[in-house]
PADOKOL-343406 format. One line per field, with one value per residue (C-alpha): chain; x, y, z. Coordinates in Angstrom, 1 decimal. Layout:
<sites>
chain	c(A_...) .
px	c(X_...) .
py	c(Y_...) .
pz	c(Z_...) .
</sites>
This chain:
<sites>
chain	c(A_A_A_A_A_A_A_A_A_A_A_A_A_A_A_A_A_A_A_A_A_A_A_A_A_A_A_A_A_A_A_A_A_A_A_A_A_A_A_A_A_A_A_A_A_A_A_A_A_A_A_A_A_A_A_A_A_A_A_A_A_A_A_A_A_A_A_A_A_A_A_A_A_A_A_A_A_A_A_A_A_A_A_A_A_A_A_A_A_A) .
px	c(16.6_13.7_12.8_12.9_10.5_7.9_8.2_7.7_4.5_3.2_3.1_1.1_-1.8_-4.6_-7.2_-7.3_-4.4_-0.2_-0.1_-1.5_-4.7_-4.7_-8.3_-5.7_-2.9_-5.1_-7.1_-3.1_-1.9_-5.0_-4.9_-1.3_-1.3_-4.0_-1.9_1.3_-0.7_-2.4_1.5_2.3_6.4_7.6_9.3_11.5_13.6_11.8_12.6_12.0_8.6_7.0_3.4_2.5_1.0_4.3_6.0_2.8_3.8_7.3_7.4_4.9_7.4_10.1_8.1_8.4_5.0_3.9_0.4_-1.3_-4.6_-7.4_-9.3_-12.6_-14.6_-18.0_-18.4_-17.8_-13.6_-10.8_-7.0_-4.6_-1.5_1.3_2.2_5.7_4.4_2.6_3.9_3.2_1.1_2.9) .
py	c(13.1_13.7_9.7_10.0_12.8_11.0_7.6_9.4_11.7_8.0_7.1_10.1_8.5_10.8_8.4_6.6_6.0_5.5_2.4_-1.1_-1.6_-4.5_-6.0_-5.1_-6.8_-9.9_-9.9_-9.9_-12.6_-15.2_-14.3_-14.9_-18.0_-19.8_-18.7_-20.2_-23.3_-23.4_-23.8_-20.0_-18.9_-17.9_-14.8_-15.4_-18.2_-20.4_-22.2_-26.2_-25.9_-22.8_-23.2_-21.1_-18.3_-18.1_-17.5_-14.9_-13.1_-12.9_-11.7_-9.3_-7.9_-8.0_-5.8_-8.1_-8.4_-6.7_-5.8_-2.4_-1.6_0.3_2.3_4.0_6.4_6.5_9.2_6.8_7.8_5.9_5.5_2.8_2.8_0.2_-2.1_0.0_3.2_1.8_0.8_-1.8_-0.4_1.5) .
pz	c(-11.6_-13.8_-13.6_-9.8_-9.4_-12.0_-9.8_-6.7_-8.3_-9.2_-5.6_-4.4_-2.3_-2.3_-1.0_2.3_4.6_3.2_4.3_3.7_5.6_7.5_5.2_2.1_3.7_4.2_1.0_-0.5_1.4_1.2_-2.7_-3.3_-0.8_-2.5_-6.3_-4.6_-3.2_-7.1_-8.5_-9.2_-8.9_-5.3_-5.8_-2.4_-1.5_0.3_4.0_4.6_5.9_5.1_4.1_1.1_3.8_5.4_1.8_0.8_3.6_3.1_-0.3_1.1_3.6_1.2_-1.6_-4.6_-5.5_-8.1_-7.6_-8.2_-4.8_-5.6_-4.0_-4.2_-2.3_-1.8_-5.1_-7.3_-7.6_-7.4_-7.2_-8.4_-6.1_-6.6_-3.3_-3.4_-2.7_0.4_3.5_6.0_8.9_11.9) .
</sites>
């Protein structure tokens, strides 16, 4: 119980919006497109066909990235949130 309430005190977003942005949600994809074109691990399983977009975006949807956004306001502060505690846009 203790370990649940610390996770979800982690994902407390206190700056901008709880979900992904759609200029994060791009800057994620293109970035771990071009890794997966480059050689990088998929972390899904992977369709005859799919173009390493197609795969960015799925592991996107799925959650298995592990990548940490941040995000700064205009004072100079800033918040790291992990991918999981965001959502996808409504």
């Amino acid at each position: 119980m203790a370990e649940e309430a610390a996770s979800e005190k982690g994902c407390e977003v206190k700056i901008g919006p709880p979900w992904l942005t759609k200029y994060e949600k791009a800057r994620i994809v293109g970035i771990r497109a071009l890794q997966i074109a480059l050689g990088a691990p998929v972390l899904v399983k992977v369709k005859e066909g799919m173009n390493p977009v197609e795969i960015a975006e799925e592991e996107l949807k799925r959650g298995v990235l592990p990548i940490i956004i941040v995000r700064w306001t205009p004072g100079g502060r800033y918040q790291e949130i992990p991918l999981r505690c965001l959502r996808l846009q409504p």
